[in-house]
Backbone as a chain_set.jsonl record, in Angstrom:
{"seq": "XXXXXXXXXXXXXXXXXXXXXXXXXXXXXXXXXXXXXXXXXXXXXXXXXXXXXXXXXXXXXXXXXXXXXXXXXXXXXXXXXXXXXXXXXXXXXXXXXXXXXXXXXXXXXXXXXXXXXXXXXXXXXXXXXXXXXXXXXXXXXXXXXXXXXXXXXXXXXXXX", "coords": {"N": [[36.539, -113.219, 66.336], [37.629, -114.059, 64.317], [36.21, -115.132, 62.081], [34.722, -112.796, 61.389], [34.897, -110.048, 58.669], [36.619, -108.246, 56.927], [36.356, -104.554, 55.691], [35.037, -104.007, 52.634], [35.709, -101.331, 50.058], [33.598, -99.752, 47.67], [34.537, -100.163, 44.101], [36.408, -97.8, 42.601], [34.592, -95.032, 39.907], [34.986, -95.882, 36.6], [36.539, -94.158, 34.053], [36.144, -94.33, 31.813], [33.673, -96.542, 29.884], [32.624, -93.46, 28.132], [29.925, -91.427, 30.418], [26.749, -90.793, 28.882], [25.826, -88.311, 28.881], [28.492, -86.99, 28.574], [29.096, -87.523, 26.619], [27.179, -86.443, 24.645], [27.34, -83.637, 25.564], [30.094, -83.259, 24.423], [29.484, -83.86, 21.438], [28.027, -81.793, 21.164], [29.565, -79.777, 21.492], [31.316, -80.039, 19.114], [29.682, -79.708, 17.354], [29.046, -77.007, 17.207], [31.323, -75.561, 17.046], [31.863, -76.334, 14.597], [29.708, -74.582, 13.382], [30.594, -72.07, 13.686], [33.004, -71.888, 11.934], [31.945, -72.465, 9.646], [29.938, -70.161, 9.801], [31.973, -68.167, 9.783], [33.664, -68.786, 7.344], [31.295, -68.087, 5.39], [31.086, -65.464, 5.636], [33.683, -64.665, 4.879], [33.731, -65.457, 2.417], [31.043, -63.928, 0.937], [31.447, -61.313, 2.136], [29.272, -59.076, 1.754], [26.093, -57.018, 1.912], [22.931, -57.604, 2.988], [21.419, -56.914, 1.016], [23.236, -56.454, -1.168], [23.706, -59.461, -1.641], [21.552, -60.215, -2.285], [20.937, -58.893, -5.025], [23.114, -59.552, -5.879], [22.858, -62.308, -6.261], [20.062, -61.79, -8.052], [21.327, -61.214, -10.264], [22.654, -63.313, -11.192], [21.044, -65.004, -11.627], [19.652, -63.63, -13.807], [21.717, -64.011, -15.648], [21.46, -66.941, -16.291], [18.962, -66.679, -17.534], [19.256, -65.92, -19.693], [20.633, -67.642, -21.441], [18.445, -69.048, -22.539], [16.224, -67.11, -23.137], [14.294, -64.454, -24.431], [16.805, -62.131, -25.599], [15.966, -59.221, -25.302], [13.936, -59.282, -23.453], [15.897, -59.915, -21.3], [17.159, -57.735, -21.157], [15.77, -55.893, -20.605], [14.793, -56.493, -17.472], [17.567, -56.34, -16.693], [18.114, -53.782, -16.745], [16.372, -52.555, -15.046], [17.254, -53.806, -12.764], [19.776, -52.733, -12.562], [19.0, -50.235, -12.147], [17.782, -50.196, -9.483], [19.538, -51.174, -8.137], [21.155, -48.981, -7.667], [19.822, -47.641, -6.414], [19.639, -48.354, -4.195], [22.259, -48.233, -3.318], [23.217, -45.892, -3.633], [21.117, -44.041, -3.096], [17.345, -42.926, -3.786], [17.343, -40.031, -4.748], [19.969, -39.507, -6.104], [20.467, -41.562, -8.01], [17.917, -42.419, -9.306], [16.08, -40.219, -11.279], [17.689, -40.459, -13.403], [18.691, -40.258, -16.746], [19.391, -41.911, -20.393], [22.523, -41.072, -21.538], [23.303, -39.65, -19.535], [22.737, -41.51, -17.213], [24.106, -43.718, -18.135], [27.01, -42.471, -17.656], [26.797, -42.16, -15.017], [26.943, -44.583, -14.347], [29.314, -45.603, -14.933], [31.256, -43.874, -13.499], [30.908, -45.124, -11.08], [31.652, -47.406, -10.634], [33.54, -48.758, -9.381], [35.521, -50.462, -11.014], [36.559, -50.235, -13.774], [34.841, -50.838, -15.874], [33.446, -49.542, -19.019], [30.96, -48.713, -19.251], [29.333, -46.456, -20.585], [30.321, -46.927, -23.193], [30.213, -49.594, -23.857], [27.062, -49.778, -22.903], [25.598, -49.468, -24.344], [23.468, -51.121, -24.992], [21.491, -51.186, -22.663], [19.994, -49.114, -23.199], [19.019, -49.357, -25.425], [18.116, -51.804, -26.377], [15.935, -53.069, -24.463], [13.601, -51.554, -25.552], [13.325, -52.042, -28.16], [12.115, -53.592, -30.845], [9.454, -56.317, -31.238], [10.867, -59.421, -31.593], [13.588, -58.938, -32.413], [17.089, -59.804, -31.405], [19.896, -59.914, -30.12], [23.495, -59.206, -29.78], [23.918, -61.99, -27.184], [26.61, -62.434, -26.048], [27.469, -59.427, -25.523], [25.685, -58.967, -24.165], [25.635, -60.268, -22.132], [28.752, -59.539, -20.721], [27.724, -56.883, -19.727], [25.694, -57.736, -17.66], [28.196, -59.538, -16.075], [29.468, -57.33, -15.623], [27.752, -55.67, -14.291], [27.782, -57.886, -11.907], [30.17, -57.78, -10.881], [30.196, -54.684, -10.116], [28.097, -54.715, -8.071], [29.679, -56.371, -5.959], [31.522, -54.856, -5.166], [32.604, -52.507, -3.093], [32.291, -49.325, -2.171], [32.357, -45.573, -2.869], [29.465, -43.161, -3.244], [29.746, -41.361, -6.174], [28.505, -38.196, -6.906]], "CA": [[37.015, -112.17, 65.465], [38.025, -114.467, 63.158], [34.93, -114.956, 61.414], [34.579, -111.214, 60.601], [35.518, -109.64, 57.63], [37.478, -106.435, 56.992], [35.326, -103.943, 55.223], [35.797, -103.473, 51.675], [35.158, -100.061, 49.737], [32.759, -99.504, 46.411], [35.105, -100.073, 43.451], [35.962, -96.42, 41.828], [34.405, -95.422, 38.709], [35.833, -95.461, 35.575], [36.314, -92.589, 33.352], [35.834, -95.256, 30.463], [33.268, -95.652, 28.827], [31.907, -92.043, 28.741], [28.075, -91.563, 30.129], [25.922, -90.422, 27.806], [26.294, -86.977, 28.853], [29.962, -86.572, 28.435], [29.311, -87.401, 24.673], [26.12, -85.374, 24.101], [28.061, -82.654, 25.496], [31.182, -83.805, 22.983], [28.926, -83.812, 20.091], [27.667, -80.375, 21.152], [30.704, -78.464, 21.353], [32.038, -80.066, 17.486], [28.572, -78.599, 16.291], [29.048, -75.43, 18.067], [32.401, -75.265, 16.55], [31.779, -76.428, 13.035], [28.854, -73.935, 12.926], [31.176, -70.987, 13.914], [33.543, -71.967, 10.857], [30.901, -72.195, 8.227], [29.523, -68.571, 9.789], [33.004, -67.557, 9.388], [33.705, -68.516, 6.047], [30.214, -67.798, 4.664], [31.438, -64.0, 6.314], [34.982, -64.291, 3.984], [32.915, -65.655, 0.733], [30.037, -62.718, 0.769], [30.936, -60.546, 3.155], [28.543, -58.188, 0.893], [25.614, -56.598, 3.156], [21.833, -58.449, 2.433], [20.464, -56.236, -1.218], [23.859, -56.562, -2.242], [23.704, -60.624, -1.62], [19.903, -60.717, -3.226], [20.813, -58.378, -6.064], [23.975, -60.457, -6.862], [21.674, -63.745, -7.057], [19.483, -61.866, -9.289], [21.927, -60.773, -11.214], [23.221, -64.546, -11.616], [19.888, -66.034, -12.406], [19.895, -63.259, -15.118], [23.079, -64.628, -16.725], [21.479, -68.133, -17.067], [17.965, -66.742, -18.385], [20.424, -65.058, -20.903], [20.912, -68.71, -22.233], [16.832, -69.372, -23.028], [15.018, -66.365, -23.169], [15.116, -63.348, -25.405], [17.698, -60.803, -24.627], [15.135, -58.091, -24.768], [13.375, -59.37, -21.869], [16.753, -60.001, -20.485], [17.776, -56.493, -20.932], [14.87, -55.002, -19.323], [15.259, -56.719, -16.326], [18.625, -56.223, -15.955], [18.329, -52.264, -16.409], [15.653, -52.619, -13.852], [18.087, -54.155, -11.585], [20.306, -51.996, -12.238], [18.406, -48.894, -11.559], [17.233, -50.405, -8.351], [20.977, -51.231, -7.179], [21.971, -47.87, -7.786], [19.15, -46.465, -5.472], [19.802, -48.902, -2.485], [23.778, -48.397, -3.005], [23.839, -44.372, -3.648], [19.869, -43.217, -2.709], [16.823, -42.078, -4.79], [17.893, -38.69, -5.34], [21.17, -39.365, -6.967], [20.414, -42.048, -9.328], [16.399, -42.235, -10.061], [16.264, -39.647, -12.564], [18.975, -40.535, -14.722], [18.075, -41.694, -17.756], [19.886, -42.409, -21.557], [24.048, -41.087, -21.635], [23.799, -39.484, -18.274], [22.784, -42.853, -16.709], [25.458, -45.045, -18.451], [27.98, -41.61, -17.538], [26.758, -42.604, -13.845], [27.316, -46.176, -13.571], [30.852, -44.982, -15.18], [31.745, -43.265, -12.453], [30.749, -45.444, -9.749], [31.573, -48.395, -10.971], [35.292, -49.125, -9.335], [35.794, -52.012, -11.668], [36.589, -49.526, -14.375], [33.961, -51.255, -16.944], [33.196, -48.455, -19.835], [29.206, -48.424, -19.213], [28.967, -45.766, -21.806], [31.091, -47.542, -24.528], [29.455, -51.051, -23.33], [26.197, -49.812, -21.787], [24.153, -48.796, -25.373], [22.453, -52.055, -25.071], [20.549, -50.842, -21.772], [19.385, -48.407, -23.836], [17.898, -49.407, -26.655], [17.089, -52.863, -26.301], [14.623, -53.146, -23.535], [12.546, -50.75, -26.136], [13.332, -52.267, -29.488], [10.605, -54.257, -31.752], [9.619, -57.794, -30.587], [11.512, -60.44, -32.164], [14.899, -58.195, -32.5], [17.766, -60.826, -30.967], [20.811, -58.893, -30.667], [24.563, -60.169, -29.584], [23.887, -62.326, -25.885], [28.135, -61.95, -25.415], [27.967, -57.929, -24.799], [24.467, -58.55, -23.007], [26.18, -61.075, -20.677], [29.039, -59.013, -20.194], [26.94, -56.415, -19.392], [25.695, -58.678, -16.525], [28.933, -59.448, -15.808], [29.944, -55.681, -15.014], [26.791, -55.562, -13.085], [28.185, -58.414, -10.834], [31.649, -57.049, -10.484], [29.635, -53.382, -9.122], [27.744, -54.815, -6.752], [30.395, -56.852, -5.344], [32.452, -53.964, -4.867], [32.442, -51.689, -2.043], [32.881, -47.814, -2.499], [31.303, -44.48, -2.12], [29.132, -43.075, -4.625], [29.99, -40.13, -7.103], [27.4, -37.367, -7.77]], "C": [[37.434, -112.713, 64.11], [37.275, -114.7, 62.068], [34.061, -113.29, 61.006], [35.296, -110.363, 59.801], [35.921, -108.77, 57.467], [36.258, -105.97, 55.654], [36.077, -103.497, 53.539], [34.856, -102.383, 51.093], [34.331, -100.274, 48.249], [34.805, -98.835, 45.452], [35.295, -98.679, 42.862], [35.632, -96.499, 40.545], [35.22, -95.015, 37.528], [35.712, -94.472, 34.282], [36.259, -93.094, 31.938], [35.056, -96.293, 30.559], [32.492, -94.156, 29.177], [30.315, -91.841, 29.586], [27.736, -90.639, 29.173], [25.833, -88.795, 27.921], [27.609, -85.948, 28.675], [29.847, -86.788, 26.829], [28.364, -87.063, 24.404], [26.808, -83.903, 24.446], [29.293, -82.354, 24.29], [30.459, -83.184, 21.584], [27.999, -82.037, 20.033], [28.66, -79.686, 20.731], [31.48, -78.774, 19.779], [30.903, -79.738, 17.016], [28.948, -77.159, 16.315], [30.487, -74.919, 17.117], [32.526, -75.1, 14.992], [30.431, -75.217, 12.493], [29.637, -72.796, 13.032], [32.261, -71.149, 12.612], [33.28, -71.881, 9.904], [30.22, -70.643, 8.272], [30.733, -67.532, 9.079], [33.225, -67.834, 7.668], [32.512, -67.859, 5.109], [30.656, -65.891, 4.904], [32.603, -63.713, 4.776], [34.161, -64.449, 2.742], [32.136, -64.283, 0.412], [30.591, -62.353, 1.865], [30.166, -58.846, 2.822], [27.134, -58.058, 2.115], [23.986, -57.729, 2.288], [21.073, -57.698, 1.24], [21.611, -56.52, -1.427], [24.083, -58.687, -2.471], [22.055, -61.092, -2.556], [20.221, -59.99, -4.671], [22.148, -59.06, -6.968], [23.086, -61.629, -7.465], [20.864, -63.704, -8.123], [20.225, -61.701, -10.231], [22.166, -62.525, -12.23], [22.147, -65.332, -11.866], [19.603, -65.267, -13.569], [20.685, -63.722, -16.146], [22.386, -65.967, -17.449], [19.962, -68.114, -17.593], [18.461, -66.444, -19.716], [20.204, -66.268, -21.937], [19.225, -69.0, -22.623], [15.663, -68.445, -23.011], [15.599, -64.856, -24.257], [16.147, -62.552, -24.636], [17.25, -59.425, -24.466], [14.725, -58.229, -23.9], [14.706, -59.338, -20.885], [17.107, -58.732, -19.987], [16.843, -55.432, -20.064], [15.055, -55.588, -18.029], [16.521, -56.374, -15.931], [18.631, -54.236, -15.901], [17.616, -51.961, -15.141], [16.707, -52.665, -12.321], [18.852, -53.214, -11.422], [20.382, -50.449, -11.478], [18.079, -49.362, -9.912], [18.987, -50.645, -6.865], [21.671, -50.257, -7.126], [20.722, -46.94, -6.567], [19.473, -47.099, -4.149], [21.289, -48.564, -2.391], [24.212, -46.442, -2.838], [22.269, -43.323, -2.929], [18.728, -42.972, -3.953], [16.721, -40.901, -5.434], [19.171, -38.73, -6.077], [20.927, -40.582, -7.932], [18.479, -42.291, -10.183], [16.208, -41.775, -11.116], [16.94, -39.588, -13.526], [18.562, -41.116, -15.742], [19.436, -41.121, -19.136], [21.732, -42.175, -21.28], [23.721, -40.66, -20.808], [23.606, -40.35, -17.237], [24.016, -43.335, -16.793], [26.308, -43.742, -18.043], [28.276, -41.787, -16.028], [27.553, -43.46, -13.15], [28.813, -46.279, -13.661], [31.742, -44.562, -14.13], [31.624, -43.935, -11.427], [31.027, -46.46, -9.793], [33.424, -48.811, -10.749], [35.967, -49.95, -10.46], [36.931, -51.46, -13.102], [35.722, -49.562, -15.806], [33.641, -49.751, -17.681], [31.603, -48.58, -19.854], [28.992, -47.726, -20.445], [29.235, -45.721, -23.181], [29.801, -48.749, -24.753], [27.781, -51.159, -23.386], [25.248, -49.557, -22.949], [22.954, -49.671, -25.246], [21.284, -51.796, -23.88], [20.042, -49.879, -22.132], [18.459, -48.306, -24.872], [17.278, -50.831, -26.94], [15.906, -53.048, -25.899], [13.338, -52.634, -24.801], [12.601, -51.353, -27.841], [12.245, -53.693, -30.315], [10.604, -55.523, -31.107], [10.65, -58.751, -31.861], [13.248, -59.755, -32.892], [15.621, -59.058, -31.493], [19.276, -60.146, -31.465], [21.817, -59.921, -30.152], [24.289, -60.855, -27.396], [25.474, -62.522, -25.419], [27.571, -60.768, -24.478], [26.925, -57.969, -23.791], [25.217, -59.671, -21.594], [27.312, -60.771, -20.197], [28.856, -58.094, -19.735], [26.538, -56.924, -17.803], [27.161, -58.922, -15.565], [29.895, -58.094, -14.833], [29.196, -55.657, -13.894], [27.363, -56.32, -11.843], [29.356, -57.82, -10.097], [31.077, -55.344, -9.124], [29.122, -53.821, -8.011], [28.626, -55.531, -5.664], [31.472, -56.358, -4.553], [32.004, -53.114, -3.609], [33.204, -49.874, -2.681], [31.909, -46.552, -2.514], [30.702, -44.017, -3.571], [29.292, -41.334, -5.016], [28.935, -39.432, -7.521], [27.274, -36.554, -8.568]], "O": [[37.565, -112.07, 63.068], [37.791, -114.421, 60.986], [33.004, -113.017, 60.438], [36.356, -109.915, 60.238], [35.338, -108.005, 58.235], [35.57, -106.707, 54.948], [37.144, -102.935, 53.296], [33.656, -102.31, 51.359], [34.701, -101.324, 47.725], [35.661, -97.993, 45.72], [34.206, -98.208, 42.534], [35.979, -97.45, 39.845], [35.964, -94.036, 37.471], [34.653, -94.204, 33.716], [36.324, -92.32, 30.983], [35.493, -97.184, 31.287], [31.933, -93.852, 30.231], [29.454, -92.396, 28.904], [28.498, -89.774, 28.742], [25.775, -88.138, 26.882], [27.717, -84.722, 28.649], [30.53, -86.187, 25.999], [28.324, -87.443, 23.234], [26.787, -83.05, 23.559], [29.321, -81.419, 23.49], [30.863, -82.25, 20.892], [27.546, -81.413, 19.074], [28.653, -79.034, 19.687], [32.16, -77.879, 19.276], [31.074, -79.322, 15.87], [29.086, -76.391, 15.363], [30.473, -73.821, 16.56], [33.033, -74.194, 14.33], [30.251, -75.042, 11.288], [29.276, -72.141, 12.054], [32.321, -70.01, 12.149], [33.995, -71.347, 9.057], [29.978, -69.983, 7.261], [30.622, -66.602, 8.28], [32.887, -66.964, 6.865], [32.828, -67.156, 4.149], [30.316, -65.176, 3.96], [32.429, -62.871, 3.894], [33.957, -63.442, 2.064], [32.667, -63.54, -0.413], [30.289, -63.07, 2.819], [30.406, -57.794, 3.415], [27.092, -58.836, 3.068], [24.09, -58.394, 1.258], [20.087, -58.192, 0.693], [21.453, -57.3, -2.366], [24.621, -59.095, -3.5], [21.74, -62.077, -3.224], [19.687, -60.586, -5.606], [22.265, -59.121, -8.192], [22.727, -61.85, -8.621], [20.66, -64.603, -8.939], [19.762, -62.098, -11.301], [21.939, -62.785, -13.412], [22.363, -66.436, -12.366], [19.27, -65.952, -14.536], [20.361, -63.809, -17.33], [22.517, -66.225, -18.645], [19.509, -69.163, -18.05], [17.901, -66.834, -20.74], [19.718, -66.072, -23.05], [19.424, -69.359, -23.784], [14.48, -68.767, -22.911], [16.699, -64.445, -24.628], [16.276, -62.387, -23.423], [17.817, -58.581, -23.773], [14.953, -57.325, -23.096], [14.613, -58.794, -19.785], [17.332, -58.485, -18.802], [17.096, -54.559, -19.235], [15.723, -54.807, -17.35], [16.647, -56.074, -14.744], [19.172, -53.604, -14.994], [18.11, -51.244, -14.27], [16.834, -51.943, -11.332], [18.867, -52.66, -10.323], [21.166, -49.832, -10.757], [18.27, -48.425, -9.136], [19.279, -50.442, -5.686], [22.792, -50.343, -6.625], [20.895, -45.824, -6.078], [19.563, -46.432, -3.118], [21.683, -48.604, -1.225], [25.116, -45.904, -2.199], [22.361, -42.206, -2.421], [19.192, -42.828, -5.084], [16.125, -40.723, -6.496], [19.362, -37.73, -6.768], [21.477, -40.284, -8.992], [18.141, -42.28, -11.367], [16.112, -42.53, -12.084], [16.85, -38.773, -14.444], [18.123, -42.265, -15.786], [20.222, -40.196, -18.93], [22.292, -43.161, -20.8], [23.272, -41.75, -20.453], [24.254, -40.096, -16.221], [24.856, -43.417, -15.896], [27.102, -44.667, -18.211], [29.414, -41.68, -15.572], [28.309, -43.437, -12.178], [29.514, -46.834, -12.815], [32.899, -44.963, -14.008], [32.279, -43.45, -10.505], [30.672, -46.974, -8.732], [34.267, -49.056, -11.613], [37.191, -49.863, -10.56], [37.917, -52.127, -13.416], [35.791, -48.687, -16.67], [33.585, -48.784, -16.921], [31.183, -48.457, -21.005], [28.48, -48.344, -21.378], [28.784, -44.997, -24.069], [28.837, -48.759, -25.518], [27.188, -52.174, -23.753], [24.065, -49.416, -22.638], [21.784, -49.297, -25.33], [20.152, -52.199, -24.149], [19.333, -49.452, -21.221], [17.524, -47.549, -25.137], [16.232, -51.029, -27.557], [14.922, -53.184, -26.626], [12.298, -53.283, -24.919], [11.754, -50.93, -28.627], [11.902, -54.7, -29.695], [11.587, -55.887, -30.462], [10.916, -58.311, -32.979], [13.823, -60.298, -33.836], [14.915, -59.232, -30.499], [19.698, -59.926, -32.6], [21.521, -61.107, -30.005], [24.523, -60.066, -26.481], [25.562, -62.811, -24.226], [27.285, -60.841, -23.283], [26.991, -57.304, -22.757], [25.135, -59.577, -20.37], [27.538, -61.407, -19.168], [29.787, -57.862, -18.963], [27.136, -56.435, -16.844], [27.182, -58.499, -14.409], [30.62, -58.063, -13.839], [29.646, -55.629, -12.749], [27.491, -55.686, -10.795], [29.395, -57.467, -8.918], [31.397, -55.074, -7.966], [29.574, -53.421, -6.939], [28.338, -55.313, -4.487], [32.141, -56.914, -3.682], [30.828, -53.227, -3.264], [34.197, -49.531, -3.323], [30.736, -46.659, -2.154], [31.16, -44.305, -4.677], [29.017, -40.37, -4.302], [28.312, -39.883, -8.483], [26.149, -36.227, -8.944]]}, "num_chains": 1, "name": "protein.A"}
């Protein structure tokens, strides 16, 4: 008996270092997490619906054609825009047909911000259409723009 050995057991294992699945899991759940924080804030930053997130962008690549291109071309596009953000935000029956002071009397009204469109707004009027090489003030046309951003950014019901 003496020559036989007592039985020994399998060492237990240790919970250090991790296997490779305890830290692929790890590195899952701080993605998983950090992606739910960036959804969330990207939510608080815009939480504007998807035309009013594409029609801000255009708006803001308008501002910096502002700086190198005429402001007649500028101004047609931006009335464009504007007409087009007034049909996705209120419908084509309430702003489509609007055209010269009962337009800018529109955007007046709907425009929470309280911007004077119809003080402000002459330049969407008569630029777009005025002779080539006419270069008017790019301030009022980029606050102009400016207003525009402020409206779409806003939330509110529309006035008919």
């Amino acid at each position: 008996m003496d020559s036989l050995r007592d039985i020994h057991t399998i060492d237990p294992a240790s919970w250090w270092p991790l296997a490779i699945g305890w830290w692929l899991s790890a590195l899952g759940i701080v993605l998983f997490v950090l992606l739910v924080m960036w959804l969330l804030r990207q939510r608080r930053l815009y939480p504007l619906g998807r035309w009013q997130k594409d029609a801000r962008r255009r708006l803001l690549q308008l501002k910096r054609k502002l700086k190198i291109q005429a402001t007649k071309e500028v101004a047609g596009e931006l009335s464009e825009l504007l007409r087009r953000i007034a049909i996705a935000r209120c419908g084509r029956p309430h702003a489509a047909a609007l055209t010269g002071d009962a337009w800018l009397l529109w955007l007046k009204k709907n425009d929470k911000s309280g911007f004077d469109w119809q003080q402000n707004g002459k330049l969407l009027l008569q630029l777009p259409y005025a002779p080539p090489g006419l270069d008017t003030d790019r301030a009022a046309l980029g606050r102009l723009i400016d207003a525009a951003i402020r409206w779409v950014s806003s939330e509110g019901a529309c006035h008919v």
